[in-house]
C-alpha positions as CSV (number, residue, x, y, z in Angstrom):
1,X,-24.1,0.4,24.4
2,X,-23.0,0.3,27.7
3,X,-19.6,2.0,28.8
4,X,-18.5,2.8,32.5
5,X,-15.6,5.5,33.4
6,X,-15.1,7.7,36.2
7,X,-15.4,11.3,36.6
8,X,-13.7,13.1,38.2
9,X,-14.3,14.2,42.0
10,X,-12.3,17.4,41.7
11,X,-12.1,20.5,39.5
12,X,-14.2,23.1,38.8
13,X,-16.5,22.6,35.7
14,X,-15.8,25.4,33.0
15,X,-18.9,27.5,32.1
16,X,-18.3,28.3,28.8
17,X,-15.5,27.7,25.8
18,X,-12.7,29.8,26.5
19,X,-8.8,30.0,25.2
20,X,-7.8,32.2,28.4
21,X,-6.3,29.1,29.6
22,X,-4.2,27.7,26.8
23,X,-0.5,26.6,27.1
24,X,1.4,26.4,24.3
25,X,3.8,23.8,24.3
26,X,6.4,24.2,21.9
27,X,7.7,21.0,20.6
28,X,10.5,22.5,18.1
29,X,10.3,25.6,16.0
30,X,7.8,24.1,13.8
31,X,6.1,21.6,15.7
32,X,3.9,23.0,18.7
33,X,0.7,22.0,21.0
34,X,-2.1,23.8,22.7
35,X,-3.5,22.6,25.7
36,X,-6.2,23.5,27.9
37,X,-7.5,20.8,30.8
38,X,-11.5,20.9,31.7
39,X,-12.1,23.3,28.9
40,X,-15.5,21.7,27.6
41,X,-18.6,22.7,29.9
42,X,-20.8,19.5,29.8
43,X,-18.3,17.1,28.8
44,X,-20.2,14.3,30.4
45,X,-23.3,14.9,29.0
46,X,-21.7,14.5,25.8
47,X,-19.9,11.9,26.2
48,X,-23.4,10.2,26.5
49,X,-25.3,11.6,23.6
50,X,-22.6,10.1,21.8
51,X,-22.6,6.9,23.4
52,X,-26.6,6.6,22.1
53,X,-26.7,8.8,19.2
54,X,-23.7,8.7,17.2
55,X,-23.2,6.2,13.9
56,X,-20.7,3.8,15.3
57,X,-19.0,1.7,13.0
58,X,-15.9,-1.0,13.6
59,X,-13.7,-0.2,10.6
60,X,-11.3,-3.3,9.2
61,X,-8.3,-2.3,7.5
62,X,-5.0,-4.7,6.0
63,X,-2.7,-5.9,8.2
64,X,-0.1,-8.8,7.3
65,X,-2.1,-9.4,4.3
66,X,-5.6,-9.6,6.0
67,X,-8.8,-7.9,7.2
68,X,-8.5,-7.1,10.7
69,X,-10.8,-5.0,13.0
70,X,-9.8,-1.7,14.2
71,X,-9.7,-1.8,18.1
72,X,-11.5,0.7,18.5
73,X,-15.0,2.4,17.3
74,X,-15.5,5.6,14.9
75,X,-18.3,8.2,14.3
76,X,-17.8,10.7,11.5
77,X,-18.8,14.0,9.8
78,X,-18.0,16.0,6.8
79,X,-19.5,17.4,3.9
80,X,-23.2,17.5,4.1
81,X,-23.5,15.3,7.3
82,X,-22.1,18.3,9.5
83,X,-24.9,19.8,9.4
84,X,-25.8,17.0,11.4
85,X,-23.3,17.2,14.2
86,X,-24.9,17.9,18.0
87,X,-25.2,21.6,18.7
88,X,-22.3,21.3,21.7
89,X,-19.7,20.0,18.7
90,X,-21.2,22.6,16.2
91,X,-20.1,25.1,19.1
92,X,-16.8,23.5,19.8
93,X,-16.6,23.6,15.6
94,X,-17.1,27.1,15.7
95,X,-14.7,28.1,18.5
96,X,-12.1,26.0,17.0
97,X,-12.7,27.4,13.5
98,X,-12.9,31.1,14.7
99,X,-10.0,30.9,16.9
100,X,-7.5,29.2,14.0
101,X,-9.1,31.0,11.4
102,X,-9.4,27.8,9.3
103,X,-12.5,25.6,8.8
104,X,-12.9,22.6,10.2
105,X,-14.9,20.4,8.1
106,X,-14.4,17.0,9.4
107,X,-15.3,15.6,12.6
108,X,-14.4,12.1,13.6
109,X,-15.1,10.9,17.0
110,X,-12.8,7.6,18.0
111,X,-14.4,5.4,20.9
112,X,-12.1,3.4,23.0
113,X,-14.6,1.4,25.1
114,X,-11.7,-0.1,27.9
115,X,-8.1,-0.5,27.9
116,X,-8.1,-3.6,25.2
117,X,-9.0,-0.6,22.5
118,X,-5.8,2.0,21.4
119,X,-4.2,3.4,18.7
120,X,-0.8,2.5,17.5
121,X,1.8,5.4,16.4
122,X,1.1,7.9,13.8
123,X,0.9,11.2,12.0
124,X,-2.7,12.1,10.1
125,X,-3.2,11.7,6.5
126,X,-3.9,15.2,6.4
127,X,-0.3,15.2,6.2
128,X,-0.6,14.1,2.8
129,X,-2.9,16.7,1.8
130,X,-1.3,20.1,3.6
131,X,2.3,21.2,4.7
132,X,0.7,22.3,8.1
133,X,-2.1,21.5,9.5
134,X,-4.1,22.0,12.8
135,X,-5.9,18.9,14.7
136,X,-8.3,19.8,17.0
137,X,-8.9,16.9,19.9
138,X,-11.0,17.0,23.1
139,X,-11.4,14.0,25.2
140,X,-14.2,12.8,26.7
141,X,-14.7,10.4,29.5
142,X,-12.1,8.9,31.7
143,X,-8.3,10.6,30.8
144,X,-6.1,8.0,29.0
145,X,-2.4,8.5,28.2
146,X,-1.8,10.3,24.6
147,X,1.7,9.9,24.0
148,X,4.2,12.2,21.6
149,X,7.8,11.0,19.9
150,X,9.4,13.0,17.1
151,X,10.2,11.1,14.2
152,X,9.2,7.2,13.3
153,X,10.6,5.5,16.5
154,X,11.9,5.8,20.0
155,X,10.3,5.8,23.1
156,X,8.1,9.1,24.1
157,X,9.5,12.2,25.3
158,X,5.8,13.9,26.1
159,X,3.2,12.2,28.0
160,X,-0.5,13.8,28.5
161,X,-3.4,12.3,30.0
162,X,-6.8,13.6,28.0
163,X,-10.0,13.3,28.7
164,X,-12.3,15.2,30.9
165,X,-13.0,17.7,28.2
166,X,-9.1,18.6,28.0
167,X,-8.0,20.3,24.9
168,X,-5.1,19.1,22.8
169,X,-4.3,21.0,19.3
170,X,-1.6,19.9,17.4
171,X,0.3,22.3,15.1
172,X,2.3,23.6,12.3
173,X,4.0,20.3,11.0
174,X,3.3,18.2,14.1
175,X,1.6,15.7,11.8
176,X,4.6,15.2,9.2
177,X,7.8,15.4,12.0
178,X,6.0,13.9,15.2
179,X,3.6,10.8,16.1
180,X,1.3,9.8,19.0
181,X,-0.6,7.0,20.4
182,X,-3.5,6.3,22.6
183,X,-1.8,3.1,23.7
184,X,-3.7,-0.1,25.2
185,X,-4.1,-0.1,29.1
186,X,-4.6,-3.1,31.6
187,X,-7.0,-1.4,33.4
188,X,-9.0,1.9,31.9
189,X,-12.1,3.1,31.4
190,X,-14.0,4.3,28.4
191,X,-12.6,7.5,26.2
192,X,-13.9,9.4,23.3
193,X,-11.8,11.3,21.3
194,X,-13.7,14.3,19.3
195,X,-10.7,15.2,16.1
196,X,-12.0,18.3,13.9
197,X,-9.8,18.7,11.3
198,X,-9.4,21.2,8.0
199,X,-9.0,20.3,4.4
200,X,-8.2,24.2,3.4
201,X,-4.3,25.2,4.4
202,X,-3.9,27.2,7.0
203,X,-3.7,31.6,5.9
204,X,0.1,31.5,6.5
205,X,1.0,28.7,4.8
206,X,3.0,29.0,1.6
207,X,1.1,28.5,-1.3
């Protein structure tokens, strides 16, 4: 598979994971982000044992009562296959887990190969599952826009642009009162999106 984007010319390339850096971004009082740019050493190196090693599949899912292609790819972990997960997301696992004292035991790794690929509006399903919930993210490759609205509708009222190795976490009930997109682009290069996420609630949640 063949992808192009373009790194960057700027910035100083972080030598090890750190939360020093984070911003927390408080969307409402329950609803917050963390946010770290550059914060994965080696981001372009894994962005390309990805490209060649990971199991890419095109998922199809029902839309106005037929199949259609998701437009983008996926690559994902959980259960016995983290074990097989490449040592650099096995150390972003561990920081991640360590830090919001919560395992992460799924990895899924979206692909958008050019602007034609995106993601529509939405909240996770672990919304379903949890009250509150923390999603890790850290994009690779060229930075795309990742949009926030609260609710089901109106235009956006955050705008980031991740990749790079930037670190987004969403928390506390971002999933059940807020959506985002990775919307389609005229013109953009290819992004990976690396989403760890827990199926255990979080220590302070209510039982």
């Amino acid at each position: 598979m063949a992808l192009a984007w373009q790194d960057t010319l700027f910035g100083e390339e972080p030598t090890r994971l750190s939360f020093d850096r984070v911003q927390r971004l408080q969307l409402d009082e329950r609803c917050w982000l963390d946010l770290v740019g550059s914060w994965l050493p080696g981001h372009a190196e894994l962005f390309e044992l990805l490209q060649d090693t990971a199991p890419w599949q095109q998922r199809e899912r029902r839309m106005y009562d037929k199949n259609v292609l998701e437009p983008r790819l996926v690559a994902a972990w959980s259960g016995e296959t983290l074990a097989e997960l490449p040592a650099q997301l096995q150390e972003v696992r561990a920081a991640v887990s360590d830090r919001y004292r919560v395992d992460f035991d799924s990895v899924l790794v979206n692909l958008y190969r050019d602007g034609r690929d995106g993601v529509a509006w939405h909240g996770d399903t672990v919304r379903k599952r949890l009250p509150e919930a923390v999603v890790v993210t850290v994009g690779l490759g060229e930075r795309r826009r990742f949009l926030l609205r609260p609710g089901e509708s109106g235009p956006a009222v955050h705008t980031l642009h991740s990749g790079h190795g930037d670190l987004v976490v969403m928390g506390g009930r971002t999933q059940h009162e807020w959506q985002h997109t990775v919307p389609k682009s005229g013109r953009a290069g290819a992004r990976m999106s690396v989403t760890m996420r827990h199926s255990a609630r979080l220590p302070q949640s209510p039982a």
